[in-house]
VOTIVEX-5674 format. One record per residue (C-alpha): residue number from 0; residue in one letter; chain; x, y, z. Coordinates in nm, 2 decimals, padded with zeros to 4 digits. Layout:
REM VOTIVEX-5674
(gulum NUM; a; A; (X; Y; Z));
...
END
This chain:
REM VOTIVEX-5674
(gulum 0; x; A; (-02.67; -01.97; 00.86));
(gulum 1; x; A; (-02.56; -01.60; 00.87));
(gulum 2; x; A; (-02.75; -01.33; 00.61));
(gulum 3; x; A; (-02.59; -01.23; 00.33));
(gulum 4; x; A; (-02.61; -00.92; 00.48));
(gulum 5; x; A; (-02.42; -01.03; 00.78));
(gulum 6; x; A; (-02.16; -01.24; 00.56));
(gulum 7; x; A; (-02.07; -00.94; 00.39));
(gulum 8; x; A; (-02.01; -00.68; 00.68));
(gulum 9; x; A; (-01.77; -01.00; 00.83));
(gulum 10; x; A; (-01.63; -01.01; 00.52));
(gulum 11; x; A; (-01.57; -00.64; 00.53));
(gulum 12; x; A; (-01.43; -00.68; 00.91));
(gulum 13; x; A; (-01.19; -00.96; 00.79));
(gulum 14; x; A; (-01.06; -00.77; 00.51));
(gulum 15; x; A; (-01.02; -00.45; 00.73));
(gulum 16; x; A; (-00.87; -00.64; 01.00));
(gulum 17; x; A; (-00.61; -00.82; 00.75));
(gulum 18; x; A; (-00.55; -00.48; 00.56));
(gulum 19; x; A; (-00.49; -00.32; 00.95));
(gulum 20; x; A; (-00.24; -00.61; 01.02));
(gulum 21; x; A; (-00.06; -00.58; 00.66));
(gulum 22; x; A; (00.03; -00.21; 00.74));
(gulum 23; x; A; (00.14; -00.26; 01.06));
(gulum 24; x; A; (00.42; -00.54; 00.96));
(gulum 25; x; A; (00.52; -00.35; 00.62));
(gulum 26; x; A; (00.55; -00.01; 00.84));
(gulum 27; x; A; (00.71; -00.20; 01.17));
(gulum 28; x; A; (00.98; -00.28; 00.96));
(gulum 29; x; A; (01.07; 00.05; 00.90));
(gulum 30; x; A; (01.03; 00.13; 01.28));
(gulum 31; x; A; (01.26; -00.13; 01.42));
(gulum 32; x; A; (01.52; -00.18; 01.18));
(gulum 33; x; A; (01.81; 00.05; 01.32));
(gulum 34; x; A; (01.69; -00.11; 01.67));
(gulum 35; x; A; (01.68; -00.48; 01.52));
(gulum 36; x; A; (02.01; -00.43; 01.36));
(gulum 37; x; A; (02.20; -00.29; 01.60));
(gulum 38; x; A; (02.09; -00.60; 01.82));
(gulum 39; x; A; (02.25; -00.87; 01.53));
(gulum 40; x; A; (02.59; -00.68; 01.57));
(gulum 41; x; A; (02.57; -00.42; 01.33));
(gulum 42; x; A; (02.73; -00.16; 01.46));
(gulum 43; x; A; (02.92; 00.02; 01.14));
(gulum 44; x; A; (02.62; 00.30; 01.10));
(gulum 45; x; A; (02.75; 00.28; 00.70));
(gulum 46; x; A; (02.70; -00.07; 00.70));
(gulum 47; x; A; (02.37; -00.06; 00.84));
(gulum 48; x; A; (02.24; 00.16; 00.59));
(gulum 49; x; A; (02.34; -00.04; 00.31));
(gulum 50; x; A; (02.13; -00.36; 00.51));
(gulum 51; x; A; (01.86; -00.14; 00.55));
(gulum 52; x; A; (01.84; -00.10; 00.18));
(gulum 53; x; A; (01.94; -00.45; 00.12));
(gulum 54; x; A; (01.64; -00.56; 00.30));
(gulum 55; x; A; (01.38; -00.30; 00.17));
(gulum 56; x; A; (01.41; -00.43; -00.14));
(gulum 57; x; A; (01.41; -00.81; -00.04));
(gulum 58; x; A; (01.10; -00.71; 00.11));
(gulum 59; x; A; (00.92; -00.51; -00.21));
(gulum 60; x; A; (01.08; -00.80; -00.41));
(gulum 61; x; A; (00.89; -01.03; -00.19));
(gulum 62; x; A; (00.57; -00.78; -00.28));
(gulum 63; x; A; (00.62; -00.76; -00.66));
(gulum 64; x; A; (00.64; -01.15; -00.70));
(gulum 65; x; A; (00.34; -01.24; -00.43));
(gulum 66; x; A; (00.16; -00.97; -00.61));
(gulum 67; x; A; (00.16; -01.16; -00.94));
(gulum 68; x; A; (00.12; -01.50; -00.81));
(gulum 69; x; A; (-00.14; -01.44; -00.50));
(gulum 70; x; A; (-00.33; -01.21; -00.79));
(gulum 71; x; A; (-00.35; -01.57; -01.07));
(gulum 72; x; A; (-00.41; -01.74; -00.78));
(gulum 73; x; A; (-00.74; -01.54; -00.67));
(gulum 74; x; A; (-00.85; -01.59; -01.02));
(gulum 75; x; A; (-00.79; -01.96; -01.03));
(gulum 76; x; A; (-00.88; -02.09; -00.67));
(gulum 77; x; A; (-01.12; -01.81; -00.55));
(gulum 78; x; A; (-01.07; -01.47; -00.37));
(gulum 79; x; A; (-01.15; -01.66; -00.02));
(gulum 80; x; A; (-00.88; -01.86; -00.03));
(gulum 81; x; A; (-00.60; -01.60; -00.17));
(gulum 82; x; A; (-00.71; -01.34; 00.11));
(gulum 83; x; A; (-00.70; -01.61; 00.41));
(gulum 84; x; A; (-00.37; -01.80; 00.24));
(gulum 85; x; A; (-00.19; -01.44; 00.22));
(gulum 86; x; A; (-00.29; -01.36; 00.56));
(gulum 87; x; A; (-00.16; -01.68; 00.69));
(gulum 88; x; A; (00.22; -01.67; 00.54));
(gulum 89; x; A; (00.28; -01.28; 00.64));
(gulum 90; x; A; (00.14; -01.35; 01.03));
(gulum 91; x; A; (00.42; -01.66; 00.99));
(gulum 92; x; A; (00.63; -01.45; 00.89));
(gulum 93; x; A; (00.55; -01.21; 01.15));
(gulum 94; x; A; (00.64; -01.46; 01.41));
(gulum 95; x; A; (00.96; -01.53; 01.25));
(gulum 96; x; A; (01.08; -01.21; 01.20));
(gulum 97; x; A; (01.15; -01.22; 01.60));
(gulum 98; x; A; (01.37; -01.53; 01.55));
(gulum 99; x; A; (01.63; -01.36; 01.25));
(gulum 100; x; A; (01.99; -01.42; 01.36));
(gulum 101; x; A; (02.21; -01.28; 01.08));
(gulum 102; x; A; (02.14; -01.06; 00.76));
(gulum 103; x; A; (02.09; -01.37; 00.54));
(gulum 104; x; A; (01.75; -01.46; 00.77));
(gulum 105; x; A; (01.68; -01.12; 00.83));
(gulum 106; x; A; (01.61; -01.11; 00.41));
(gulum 107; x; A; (01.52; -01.42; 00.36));
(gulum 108; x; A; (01.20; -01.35; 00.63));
(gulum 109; x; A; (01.11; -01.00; 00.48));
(gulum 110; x; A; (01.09; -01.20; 00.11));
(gulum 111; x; A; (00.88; -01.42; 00.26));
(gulum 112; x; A; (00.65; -01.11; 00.47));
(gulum 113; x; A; (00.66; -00.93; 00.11));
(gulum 114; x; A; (00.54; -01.23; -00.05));
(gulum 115; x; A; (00.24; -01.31; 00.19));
(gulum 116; x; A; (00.18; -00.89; 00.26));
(gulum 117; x; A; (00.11; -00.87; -00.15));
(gulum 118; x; A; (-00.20; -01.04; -00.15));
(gulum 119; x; A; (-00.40; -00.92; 00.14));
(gulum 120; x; A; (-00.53; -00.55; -00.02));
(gulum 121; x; A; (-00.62; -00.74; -00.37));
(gulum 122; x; A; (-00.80; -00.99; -00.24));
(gulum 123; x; A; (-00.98; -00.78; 00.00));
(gulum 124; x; A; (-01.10; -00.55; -00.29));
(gulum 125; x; A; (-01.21; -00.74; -00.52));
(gulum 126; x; A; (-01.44; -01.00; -00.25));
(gulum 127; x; A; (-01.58; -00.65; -00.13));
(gulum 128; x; A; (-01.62; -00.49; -00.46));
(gulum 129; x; A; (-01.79; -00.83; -00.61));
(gulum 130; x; A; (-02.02; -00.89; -00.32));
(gulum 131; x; A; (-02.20; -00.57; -00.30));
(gulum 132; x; A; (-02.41; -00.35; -00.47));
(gulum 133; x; A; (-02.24; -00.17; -00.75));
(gulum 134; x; A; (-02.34; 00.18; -00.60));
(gulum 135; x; A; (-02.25; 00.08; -00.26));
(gulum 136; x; A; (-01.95; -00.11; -00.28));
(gulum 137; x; A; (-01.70; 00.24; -00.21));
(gulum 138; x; A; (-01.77; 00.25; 00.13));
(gulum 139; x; A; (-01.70; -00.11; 00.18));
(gulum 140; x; A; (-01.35; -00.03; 00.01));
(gulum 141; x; A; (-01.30; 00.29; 00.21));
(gulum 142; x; A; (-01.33; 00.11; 00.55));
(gulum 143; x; A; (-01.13; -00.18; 00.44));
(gulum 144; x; A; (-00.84; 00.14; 00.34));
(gulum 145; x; A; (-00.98; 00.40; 00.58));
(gulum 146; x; A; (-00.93; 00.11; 00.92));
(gulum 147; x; A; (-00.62; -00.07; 00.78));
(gulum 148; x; A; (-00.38; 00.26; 00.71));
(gulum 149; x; A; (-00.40; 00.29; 01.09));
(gulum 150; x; A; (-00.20; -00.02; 01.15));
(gulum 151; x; A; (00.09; 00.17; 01.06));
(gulum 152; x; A; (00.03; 00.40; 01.40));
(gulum 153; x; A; (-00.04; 00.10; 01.59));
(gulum 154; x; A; (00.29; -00.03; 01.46));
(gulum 155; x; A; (00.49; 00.27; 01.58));
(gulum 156; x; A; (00.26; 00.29; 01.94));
(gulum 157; x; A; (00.39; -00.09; 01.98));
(gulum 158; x; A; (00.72; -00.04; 01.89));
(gulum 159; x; A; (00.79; 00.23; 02.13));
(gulum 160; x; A; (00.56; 00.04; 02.40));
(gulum 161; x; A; (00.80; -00.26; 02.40));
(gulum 162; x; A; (01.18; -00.31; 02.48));
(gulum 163; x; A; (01.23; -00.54; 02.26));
(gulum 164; x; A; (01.15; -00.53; 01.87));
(gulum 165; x; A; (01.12; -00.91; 01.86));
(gulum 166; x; A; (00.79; -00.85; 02.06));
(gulum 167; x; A; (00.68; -00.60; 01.83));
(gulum 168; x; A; (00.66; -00.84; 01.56));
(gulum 169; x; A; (00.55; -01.13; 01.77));
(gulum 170; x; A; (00.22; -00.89; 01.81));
(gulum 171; x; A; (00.16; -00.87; 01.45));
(gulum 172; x; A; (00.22; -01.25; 01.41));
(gulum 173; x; A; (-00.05; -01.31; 01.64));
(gulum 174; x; A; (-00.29; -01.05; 01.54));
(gulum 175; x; A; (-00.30; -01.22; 01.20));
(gulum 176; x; A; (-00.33; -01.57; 01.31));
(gulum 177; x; A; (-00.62; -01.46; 01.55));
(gulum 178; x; A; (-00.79; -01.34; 01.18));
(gulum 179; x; A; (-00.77; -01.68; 01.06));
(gulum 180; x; A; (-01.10; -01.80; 01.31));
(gulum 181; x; A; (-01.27; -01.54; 01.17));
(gulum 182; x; A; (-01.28; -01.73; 00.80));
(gulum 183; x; A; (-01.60; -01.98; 00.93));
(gulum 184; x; A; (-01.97; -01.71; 00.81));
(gulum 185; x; A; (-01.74; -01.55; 00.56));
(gulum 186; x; A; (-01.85; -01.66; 00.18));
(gulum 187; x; A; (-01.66; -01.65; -00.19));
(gulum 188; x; A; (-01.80; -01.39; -00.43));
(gulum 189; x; A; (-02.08; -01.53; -00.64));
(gulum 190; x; A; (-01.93; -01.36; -00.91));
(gulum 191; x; A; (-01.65; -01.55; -00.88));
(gulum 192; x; A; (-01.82; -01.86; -00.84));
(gulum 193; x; A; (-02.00; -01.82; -01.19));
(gulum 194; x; A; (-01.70; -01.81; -01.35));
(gulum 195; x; A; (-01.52; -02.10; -01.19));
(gulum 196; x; A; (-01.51; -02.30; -01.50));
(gulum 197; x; A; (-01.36; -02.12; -01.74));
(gulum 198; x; A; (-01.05; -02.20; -01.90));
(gulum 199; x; A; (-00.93; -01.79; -01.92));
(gulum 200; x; A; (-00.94; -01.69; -01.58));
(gulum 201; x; A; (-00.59; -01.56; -01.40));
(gulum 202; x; A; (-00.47; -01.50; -01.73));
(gulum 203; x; A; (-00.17; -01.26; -01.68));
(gulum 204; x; A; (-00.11; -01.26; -02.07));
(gulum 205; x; A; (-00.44; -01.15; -02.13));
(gulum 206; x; A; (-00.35; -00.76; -02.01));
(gulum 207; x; A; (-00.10; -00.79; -02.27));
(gulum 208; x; A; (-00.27; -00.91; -02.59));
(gulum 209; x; A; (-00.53; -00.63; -02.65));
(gulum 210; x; A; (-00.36; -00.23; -02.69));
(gulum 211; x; A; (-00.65; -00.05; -02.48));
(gulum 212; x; A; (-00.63; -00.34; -02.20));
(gulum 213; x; A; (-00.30; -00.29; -02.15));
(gulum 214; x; A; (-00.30; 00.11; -02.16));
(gulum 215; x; A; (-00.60; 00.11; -01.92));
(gulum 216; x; A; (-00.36; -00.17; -01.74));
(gulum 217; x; A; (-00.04; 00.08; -01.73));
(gulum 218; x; A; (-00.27; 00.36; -01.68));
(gulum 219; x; A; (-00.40; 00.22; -01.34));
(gulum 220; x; A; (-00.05; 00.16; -01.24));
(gulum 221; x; A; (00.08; 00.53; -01.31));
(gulum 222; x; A; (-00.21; 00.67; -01.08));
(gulum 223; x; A; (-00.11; 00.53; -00.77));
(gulum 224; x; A; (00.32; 00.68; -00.82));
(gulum 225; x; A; (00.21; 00.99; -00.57));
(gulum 226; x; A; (00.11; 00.80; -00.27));
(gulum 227; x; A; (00.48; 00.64; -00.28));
(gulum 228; x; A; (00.67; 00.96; -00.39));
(gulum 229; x; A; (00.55; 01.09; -00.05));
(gulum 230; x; A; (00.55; 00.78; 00.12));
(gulum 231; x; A; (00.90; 00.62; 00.01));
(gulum 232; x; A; (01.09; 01.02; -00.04));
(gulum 233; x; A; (00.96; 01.28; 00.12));
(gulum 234; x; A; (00.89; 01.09; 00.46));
(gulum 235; x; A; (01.15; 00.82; 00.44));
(gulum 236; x; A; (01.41; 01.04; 00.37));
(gulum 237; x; A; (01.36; 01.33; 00.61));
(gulum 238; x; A; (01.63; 01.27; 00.83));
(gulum 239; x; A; (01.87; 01.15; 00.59));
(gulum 240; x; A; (01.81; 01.41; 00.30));
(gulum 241; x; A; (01.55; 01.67; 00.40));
(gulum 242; x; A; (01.69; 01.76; 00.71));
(gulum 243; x; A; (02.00; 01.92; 00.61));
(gulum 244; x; A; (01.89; 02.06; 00.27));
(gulum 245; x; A; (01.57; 02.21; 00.48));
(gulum 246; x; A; (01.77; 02.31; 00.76));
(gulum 247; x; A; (01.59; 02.19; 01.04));
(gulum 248; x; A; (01.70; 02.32; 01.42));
(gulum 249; x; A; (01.62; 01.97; 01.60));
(gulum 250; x; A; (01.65; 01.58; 01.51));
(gulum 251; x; A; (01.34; 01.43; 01.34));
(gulum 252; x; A; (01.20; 01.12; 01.41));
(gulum 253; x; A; (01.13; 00.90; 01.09));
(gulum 254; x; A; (00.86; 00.65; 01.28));
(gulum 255; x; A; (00.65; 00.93; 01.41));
(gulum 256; x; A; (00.69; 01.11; 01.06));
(gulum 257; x; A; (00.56; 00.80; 00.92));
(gulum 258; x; A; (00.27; 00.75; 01.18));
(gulum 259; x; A; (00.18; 01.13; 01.10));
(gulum 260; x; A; (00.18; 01.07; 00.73));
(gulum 261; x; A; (-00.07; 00.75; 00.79));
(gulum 262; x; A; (-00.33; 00.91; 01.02));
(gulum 263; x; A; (-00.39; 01.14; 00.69));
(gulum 264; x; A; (-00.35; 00.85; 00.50));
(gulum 265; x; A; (-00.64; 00.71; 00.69));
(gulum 266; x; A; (-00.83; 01.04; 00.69));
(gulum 267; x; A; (-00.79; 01.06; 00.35));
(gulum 268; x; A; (-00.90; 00.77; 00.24));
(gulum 269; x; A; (-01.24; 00.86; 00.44));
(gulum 270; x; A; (-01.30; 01.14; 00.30));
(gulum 271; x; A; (-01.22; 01.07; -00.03));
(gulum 272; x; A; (-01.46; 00.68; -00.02));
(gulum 273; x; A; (-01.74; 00.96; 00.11));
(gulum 274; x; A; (-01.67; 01.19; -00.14));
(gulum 275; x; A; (-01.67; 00.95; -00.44));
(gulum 276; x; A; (-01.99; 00.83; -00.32));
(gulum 277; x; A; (-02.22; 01.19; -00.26));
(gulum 278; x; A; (-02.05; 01.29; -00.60));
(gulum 279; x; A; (-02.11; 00.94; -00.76));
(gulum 280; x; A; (-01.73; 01.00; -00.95));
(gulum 281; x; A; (-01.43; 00.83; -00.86));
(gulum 282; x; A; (-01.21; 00.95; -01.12));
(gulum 283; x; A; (-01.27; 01.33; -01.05));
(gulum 284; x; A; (-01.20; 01.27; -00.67));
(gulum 285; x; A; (-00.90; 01.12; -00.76));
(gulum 286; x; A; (-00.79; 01.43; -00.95));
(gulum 287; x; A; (-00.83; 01.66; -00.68));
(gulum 288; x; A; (-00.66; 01.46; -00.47));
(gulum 289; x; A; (-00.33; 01.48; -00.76));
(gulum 290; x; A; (-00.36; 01.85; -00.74));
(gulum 291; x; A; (-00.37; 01.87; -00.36));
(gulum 292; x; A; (-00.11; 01.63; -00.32));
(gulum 293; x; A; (00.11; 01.90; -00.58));
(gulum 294; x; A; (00.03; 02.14; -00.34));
(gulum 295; x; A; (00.17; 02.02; -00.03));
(gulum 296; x; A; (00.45; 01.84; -00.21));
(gulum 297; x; A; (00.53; 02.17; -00.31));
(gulum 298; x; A; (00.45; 02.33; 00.05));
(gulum 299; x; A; (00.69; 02.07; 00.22));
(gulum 300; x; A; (01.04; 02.14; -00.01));
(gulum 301; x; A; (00.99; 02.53; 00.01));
(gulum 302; x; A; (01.05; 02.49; 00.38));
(gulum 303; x; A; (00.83; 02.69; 00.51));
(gulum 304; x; A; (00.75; 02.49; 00.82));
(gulum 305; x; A; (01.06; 02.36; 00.90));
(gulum 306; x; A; (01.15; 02.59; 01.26));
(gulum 307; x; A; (00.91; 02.37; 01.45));
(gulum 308; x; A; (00.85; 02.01; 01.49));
(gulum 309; x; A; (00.49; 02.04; 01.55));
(gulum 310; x; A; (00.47; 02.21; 01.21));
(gulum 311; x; A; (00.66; 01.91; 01.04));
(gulum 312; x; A; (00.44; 01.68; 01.16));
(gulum 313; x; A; (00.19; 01.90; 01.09));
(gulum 314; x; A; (00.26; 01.86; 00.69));
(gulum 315; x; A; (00.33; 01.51; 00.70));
(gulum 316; x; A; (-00.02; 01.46; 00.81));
(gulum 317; x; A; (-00.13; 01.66; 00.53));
(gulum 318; x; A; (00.08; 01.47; 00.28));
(gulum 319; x; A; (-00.09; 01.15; 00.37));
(gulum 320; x; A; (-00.46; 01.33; 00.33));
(gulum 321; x; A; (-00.33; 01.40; 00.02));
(gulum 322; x; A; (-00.22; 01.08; -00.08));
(gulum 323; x; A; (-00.57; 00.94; 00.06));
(gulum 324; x; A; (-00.70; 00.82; -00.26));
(gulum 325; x; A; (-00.52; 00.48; -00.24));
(gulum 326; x; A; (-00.90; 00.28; -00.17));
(gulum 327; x; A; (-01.02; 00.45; -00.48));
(gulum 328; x; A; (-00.72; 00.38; -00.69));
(gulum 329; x; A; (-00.72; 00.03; -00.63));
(gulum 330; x; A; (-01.13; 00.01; -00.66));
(gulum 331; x; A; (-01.10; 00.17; -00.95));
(gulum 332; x; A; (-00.83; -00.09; -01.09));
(gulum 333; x; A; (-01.07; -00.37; -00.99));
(gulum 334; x; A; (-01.34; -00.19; -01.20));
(gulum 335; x; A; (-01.18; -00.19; -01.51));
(gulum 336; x; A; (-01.11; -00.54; -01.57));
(gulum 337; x; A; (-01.35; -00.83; -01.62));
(gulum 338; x; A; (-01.44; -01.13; -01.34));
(gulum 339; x; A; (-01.18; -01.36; -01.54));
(gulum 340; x; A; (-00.83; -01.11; -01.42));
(gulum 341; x; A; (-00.97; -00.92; -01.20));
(gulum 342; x; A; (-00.80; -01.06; -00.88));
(gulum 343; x; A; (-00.49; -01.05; -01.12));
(gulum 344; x; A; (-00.53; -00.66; -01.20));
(gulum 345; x; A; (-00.64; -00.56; -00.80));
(gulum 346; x; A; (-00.35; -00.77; -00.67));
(gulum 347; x; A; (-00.01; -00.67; -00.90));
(gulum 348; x; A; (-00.15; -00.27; -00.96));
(gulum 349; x; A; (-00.08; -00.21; -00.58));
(gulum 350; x; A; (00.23; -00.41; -00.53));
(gulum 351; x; A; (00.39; -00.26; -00.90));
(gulum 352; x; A; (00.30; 00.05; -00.76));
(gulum 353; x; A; (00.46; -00.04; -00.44));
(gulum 354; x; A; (00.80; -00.17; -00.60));
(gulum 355; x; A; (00.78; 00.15; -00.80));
(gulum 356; x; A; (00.93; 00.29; -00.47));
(gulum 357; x; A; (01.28; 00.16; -00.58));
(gulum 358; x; A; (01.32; 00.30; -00.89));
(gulum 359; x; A; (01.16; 00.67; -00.75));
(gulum 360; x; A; (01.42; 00.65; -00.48));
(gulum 361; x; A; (01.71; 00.59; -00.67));
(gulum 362; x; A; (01.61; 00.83; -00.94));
(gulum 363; x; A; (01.56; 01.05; -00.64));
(gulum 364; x; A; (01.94; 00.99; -00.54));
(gulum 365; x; A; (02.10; 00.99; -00.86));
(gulum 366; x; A; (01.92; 01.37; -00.89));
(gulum 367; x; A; (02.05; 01.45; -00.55));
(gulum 368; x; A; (02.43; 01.42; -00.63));
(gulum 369; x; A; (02.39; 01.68; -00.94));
(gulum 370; x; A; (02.51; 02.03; -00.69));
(gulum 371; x; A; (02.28; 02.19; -00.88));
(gulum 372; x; A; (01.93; 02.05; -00.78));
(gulum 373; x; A; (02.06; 01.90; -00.43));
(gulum 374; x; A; (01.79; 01.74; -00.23));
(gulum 375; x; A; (01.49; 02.00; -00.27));
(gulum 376; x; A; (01.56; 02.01; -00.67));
(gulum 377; x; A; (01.57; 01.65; -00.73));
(gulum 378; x; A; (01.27; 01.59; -00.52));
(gulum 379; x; A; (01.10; 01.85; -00.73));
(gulum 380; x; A; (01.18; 01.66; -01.04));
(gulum 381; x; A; (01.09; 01.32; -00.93));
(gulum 382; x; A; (00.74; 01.47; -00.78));
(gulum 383; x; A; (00.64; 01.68; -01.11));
(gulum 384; x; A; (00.75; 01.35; -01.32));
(gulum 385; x; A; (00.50; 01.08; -01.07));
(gulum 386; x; A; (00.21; 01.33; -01.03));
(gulum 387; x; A; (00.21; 01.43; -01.40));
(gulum 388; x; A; (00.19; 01.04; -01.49));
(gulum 389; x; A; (-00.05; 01.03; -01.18));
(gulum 390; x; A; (-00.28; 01.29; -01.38));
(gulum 391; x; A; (-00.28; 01.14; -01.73));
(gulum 392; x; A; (-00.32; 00.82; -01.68));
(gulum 393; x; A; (-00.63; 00.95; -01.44));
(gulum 394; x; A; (-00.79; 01.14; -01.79));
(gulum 395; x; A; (-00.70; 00.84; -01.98));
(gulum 396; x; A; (-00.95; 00.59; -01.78));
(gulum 397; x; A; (-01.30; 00.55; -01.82));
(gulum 398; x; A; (-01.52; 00.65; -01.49));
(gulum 399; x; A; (-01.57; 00.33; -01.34));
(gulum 400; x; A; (-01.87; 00.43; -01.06));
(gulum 401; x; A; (-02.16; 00.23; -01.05));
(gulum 402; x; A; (-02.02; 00.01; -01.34));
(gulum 403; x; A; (-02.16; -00.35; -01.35));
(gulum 404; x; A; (-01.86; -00.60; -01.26));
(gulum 405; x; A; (-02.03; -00.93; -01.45));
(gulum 406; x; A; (-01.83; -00.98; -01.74));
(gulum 407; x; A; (-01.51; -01.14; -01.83));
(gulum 408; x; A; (-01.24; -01.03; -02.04));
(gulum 409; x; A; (-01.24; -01.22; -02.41));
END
């Protein structure tokens, strides 16, 4: 039998590999849809628009449920089993994804991808942040974050290597399915396992029925609303809004935009694992990372680099560095909360965070159609509004490095 030394860097692998294969379908999707749609006889460009919203939010629907349940269910059948059952249904629906023939499959598949995608990054953090040492377990985090955010470049690499879309996600479908061999050496968290019998554990009500819990619980939620500001406006929207309002001279290319953005996603999430661990501080990484991120948020509306496409990929890539705290804000969510809702807390933070997206982007759009603010004024408003929650609800939590995980929540 394997060491538990050797269990936990497979379990690391797994969780890497898993995370890798998570961002490659969730960003896929927003490589191949114009391609995808087109090919089910879409060919009204205003129509396709309003299916490419239609299905986003099918999709982070899919996220905000499976997130809730895939988050009980690690508390109530193990974090094992919720990581490989999670991987399972989004490689599935992978597979399927290739066979969609109208817009009623076509959102009925990305439900079921959001559903399985939710519980992959929960479950991954809280098996690695349980099975290691307490001072240790942030570099087990950051390569789980630091490896997986590059799935989104393999995702757009793929998609421009193949013809066909339906291969693209036929990749993915087996990538995940290959995982599932991997799940013989890898073990359930001992922490977990100590806990098995109680009678409280996965309880989602619990968050609710203490004031600080569910403060600390909201507070975890509003640190993570930068990475998706950048992530869901200012790069999903740069041919659609920024383009115009930032007068760029050339067409821009929202996959390679996205690929830019996570590379420093990746980067970031490297640095920032390293730095939280020489510094011993998560929470004080985090809030540099807020103030950078202000910083080229700000950088990207005035324009400045907008006469040359190197330049604009050039601050993408810097946006996603400074949105590279995502491994830390979703350790530090994991920290907070006791053995009993832990899986619970790691797996609906993220996915919340995620379906925060919708409600930033429409505020986003609502903003826009005032003449007054336009593109660049609304964005402005919508990025002071998530970064300013970002930052307090950083002060408001306790520093969570080093912190002893054994203990349930009453």
């Amino acid at each position: 039998m394997a060491s538990e030394k050797t269990q936990t860097w497979l379990l690391i692998l797994v969780a890497s590999l898993g995370y890798f294969v998570d961002i490659y379908d969730l960003i896929l999707f927003q490589v191949v849809k114009e391609a995808s749609l087109i090919d089910l006889g879409i060919t009204d460009e205003l129509l396709r628009k309003s299916h490419k919203i239609a299905l986003f939010n099918w999709q982070m629907s899919g996220m905000l449920v499976g997130g809730l349940i895939w988050g009980i269910l690690g508390d109530k059948l193990g974090r094992l089993k919720t990581l490989f059952g999670s991987i399972l249904l989004y490689s599935l629906a992978n597979i399927a994804n290739a066979y969609v023939w109208d817009i009623p499959s076509y959102a009925a598949v990305r439900f079921l991808a959001g559903l399985g995608l939710a519980g992959e990054l929960g479950a991954g953090i809280t098996l690695i942040s349980e099975v290691m040492h307490k001072d240790k377990r942030g570099y087990g985090t950051m390569i789980m974050v630091t490896f997986g955010a590059l799935g989104a470049v393999f995702a757009y690499l793929v998609a421009e290597s193949f013809s066909s879309w339906k291969s693209a996600y036929w990749v993915g479908g087996i990538m995940g399915l290959a995982l599932l061999a991997l799940r013989l050496g890898t073990m359930e968290s001992k922490l977990f396992n100590a806990i098995k019998h109680e009678k409280n554990r996965g309880n989602f009500f619990l968050l609710f029925k203490s004031k600080s819990r569910l403060f600390t619980y909201l507070a975890c939620i509003g640190m993570g609303l930068p990475v998706w500001y950048v992530v869901g406006v200012l790069i999903a929207l740069i041919d659609s809004h920024f383009s115009k309002a930032l007068h760029f001279p050339f067409p821009i290319q929202v996959g390679k935009a996205i690929m830019f953005v996570y590379i420093g996603l990746s980067v970031g999430d490297l640095l920032a694992g390293l730095l939280s661990q020489w510094f011993k501080t998560r929470l004080k990484v985090v809030l540099a990372y807020l103030i950078f991120s202000a910083l080229m948020s700000a950088l990207y509306l005035s324009g400045y680099f907008a006469q040359h496409s190197n330049l604009i990929y050039g601050i993408s890539l810097l946006l996603g560095i400074s949105t590279g705290y995502w491994a830390l804000f979703v350790t530090v969510s994991a920290e907070q909360f006791g053995t009993n809702i832990r899986s619970t807390v790691a797996n609906t933070v993220p996915n919340f965070v995620r379906g925060a997206v919708v409600p930033i982007t429409l505020l986003f759009k609502y903003l826009a159609e005032i003449p007054q603010l336009g593109p660049i004024g609304s964005a402005s408003i919508v990025g002071l509004i998530c970064i300013g929650i970002a930052i307090i609800s950083t002060l408001y939590l306790k520093e969570s490095f080093g912190k002893d995980l054994n203990f349930s929540e009453n």
